[in-house]
C-alpha positions as CSV (number, residue, x, y, z in Angstrom):
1,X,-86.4,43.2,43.7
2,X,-89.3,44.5,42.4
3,X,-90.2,48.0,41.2
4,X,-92.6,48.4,43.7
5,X,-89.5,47.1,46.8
6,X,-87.3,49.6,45.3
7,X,-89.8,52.5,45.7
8,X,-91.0,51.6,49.3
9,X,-87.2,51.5,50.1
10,X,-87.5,55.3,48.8
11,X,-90.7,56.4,50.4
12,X,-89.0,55.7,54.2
13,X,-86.3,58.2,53.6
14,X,-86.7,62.1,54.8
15,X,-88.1,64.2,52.3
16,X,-88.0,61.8,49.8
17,X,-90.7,62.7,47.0
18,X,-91.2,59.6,44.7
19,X,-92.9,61.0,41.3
20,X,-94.7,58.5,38.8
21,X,-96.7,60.1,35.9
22,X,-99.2,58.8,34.2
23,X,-101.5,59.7,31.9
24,X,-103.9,62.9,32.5
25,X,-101.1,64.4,34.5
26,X,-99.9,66.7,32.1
27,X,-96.6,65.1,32.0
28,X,-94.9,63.3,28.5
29,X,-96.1,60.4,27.6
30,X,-92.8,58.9,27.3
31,X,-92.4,59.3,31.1
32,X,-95.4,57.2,31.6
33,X,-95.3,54.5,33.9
34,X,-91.1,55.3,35.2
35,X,-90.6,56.9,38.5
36,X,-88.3,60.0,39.3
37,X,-87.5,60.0,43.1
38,X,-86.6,63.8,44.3
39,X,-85.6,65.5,47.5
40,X,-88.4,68.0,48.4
41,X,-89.5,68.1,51.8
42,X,-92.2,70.0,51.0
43,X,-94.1,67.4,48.7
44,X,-93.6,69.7,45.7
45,X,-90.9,68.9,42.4
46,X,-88.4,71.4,42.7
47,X,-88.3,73.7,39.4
48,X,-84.7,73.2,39.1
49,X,-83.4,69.9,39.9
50,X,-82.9,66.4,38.4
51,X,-84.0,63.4,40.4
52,X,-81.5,61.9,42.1
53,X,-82.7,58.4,41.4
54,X,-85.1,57.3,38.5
55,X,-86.5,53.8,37.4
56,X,-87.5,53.4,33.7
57,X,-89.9,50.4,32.0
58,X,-88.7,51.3,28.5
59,X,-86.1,52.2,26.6
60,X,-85.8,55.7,25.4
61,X,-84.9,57.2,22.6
62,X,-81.1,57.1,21.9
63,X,-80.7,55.1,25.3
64,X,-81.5,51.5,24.0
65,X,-78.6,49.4,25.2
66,X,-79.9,48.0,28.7
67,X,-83.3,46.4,26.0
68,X,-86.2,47.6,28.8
69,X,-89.8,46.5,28.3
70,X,-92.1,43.5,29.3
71,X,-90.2,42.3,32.0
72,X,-87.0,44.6,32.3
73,X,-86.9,47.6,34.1
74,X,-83.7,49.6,35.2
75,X,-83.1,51.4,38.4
76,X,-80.6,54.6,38.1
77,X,-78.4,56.2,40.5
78,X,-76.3,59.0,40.5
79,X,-73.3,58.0,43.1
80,X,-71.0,60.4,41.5
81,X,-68.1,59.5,39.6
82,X,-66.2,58.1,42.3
83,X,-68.0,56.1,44.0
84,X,-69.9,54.7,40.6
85,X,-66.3,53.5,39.9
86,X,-66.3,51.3,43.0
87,X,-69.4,50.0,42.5
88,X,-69.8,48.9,38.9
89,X,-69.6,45.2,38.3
90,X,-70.3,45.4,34.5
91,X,-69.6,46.4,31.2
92,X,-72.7,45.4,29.7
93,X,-75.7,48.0,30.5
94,X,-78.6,44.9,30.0
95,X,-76.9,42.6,31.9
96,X,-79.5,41.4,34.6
97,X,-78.4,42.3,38.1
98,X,-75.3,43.9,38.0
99,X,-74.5,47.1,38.2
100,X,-72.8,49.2,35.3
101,X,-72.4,52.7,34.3
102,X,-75.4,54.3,32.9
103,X,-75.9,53.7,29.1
104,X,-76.0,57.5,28.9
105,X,-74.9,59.4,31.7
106,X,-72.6,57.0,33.6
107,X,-69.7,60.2,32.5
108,X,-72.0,62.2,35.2
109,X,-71.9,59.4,38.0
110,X,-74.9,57.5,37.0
111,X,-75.2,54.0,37.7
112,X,-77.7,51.7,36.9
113,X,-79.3,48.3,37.4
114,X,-81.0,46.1,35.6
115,X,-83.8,43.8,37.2
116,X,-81.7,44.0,40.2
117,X,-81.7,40.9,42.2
118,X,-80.2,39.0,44.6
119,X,-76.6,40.1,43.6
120,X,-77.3,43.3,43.7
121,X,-80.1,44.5,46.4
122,X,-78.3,45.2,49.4
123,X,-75.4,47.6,47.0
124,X,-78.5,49.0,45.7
125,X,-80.3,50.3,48.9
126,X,-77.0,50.9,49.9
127,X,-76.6,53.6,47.0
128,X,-79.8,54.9,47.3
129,X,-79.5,55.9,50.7
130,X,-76.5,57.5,50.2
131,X,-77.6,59.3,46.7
132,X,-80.4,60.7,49.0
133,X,-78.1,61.9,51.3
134,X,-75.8,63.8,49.3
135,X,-79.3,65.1,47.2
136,X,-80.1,66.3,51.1
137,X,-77.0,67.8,51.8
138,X,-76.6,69.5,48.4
139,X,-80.0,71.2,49.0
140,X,-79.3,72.0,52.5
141,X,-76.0,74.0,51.4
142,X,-78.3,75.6,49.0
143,X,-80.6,76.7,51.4
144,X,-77.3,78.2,53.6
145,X,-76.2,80.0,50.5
146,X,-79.6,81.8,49.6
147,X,-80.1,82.6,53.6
């Protein structure tokens, strides 16, 4: 898959808001050319919420072990920590399409996958339906709550 298959798999789901910054957006320039995939209906990043997906070009700092650049990108998931324990295939975070436990937050249910291929694709739009789903239904008791 490429980076551009994974986000048109987003863009199809219900209030699905798929974020890429870039420069003269006001956002960091380490964030520059990833993409953070939100749930907000309205079209607008919520304030106070962490996408529920993200893809990444690079390697930031203190998260170097899946080796991103030229050529490698990594998609990340949060599944929870259950389901992320089903799913992972690896122990190796730059292993090429297979899924492992994020390099950093995999403690918090984050999985991710390098490249993701063949292998992987179908688990992958799989997980990101159902990460949007729970994103959706964790809002929607929100909304409940404040009402």
């Amino acid at each position: 898959m490429e980076i551009e298959q994974v986000i048109e798999t987003v863009r199809g789901l219900d209030g699905a808001l798929v974020v890429q910054p870039a420069e003269g957006d006001g956002s960091p320039t380490l964030a520059w050319g990833d993409t953070f995939l939100y749930h907000a209906p309205d079209g607008v990043v919520p304030e106070r919420t962490q996408p529920w997906a993200t893809i990444t070009t690079k390697d930031y700092p203190g998260d170097e072990a899946s080796r991103l650049g030229p050529g490698r990108f990594r998609v990340n998931v949060h599944v929870g920590r259950d389901r992320a324990a089903e799913v992972v295939s690896t122990e190796d975070p730059a292993e090429v399409d297979a899924i492992a436990a994020h390099p950093a937050y995999g403690a918090l249910g984050w999985v991710s996958i390098v490249n993701p291929g063949e292998r992987t694709a179908a688990t992958l739009r799989r997980l990101l339906h159902e990460a949007h789903e729970a994103t959706r239904a964790r809002a929607a008791r929100r909304e409940r709550a404040r009402s």
